[in-house]
C-alpha positions in Angstrom: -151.3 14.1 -23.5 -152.2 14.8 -20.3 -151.7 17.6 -18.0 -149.3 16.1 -15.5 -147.4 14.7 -18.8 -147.1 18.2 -20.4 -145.4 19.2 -17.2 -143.5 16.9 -16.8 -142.0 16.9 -20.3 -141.6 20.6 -19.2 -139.5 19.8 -16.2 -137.6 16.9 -18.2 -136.4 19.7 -20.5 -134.8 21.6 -18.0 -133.5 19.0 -15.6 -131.7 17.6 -18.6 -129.1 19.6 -18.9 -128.0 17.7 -15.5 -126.7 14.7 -17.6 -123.8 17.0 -18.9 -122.4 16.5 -15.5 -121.8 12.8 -16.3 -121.3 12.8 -20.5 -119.3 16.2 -20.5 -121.5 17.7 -23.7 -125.1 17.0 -22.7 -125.5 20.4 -21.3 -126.9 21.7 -24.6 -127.4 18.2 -26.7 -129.7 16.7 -24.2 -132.1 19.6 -23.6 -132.2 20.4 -27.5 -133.6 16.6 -28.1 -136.5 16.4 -25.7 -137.7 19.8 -26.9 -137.6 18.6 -30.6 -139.2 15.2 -29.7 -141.6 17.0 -27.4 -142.2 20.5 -28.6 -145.5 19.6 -31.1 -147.2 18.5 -28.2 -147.6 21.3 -26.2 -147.0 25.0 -26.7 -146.2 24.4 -22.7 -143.4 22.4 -23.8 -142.0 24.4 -26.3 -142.2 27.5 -24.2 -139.9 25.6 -21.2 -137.7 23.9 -24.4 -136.5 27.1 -25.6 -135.9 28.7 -22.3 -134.0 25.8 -21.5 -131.7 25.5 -24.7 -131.4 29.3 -24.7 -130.0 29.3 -20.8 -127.7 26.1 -21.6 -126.5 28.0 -24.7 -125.7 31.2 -22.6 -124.1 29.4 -20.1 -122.0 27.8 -22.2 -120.7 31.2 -23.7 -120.0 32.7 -20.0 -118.2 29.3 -18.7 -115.8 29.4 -21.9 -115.7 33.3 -21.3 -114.4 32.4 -17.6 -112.1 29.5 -19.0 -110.0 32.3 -20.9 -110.2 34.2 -18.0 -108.3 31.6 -16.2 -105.3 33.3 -17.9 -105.4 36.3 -15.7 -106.7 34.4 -12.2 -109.9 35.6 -12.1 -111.7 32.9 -14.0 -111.1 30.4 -11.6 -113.7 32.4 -9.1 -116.0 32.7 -11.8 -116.4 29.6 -13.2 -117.2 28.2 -9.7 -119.7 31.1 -9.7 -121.5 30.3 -13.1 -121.7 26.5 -12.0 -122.8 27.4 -9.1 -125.6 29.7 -10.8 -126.6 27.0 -13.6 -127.1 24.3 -11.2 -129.9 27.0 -8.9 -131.9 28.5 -12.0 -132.3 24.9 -13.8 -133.2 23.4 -10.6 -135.4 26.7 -10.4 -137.0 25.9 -13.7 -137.9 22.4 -13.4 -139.8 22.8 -10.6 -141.4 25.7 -12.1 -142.4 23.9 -15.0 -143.6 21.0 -12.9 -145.6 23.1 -11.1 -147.3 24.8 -14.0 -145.5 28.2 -14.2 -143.6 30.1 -16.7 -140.7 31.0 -15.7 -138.3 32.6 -18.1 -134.2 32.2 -17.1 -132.8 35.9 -15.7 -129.7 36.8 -17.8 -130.0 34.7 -21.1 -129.3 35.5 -24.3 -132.7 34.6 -26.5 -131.0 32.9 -29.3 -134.0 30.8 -30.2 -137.5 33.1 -30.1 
């Protein structure tokens, strides 16, 4: 595989998550299969899979944490806040990884080392 393909898959990884905006549960689903399709390839790959699953997974947690929140007001604010924040760091990432960087997700929870 070549260089610019390794990056790419990279970038893929993260910019994945996007297609939860249109299916509802691809936040997590979609960035957990191209890692496991891709992830033997390149340690690249795998690197940028986990960060990727491990954000979407945190994410997850904090936007149902500001669902029940809604109860007492103050979830409404932050769930516009943690989309707000998911939508900059993946975008972050992906063109991170397409560029050929590491970049490792500020405030996630490692669930997968």
């Amino acid at each position: 595989m070549s260089e610019s393909d390794i990056r790419m898959w990279a970038m893929l990884t993260h910019l994945s998550a996007l297609t939860g905006l249109f299916t509802g549960i691809g936040f997590i689903i979609a960035p957990v299969i191209v890692w496991q399709i891709q992830k033997d390839k390149s340690a690249y790959i795998d690197y940028h899979g986990k960060e990727a699953v491990n954000f979407q997974i945190t994410i997850a947690l904090v936007s149902a944490i500001s669902f029940l929140l809604m109860f007492i007001l103050i979830g409404f604010v932050l769930i516009w806040i943690v989309g707000i924040v998911w939508l900059v760091f993946t975008i972050i990432a992906a063109i991170k990884a397409n560029n050929g960087e590491y970049y490792r997700y500020p405030l996630t929870i490692r669930f997968i080392k």
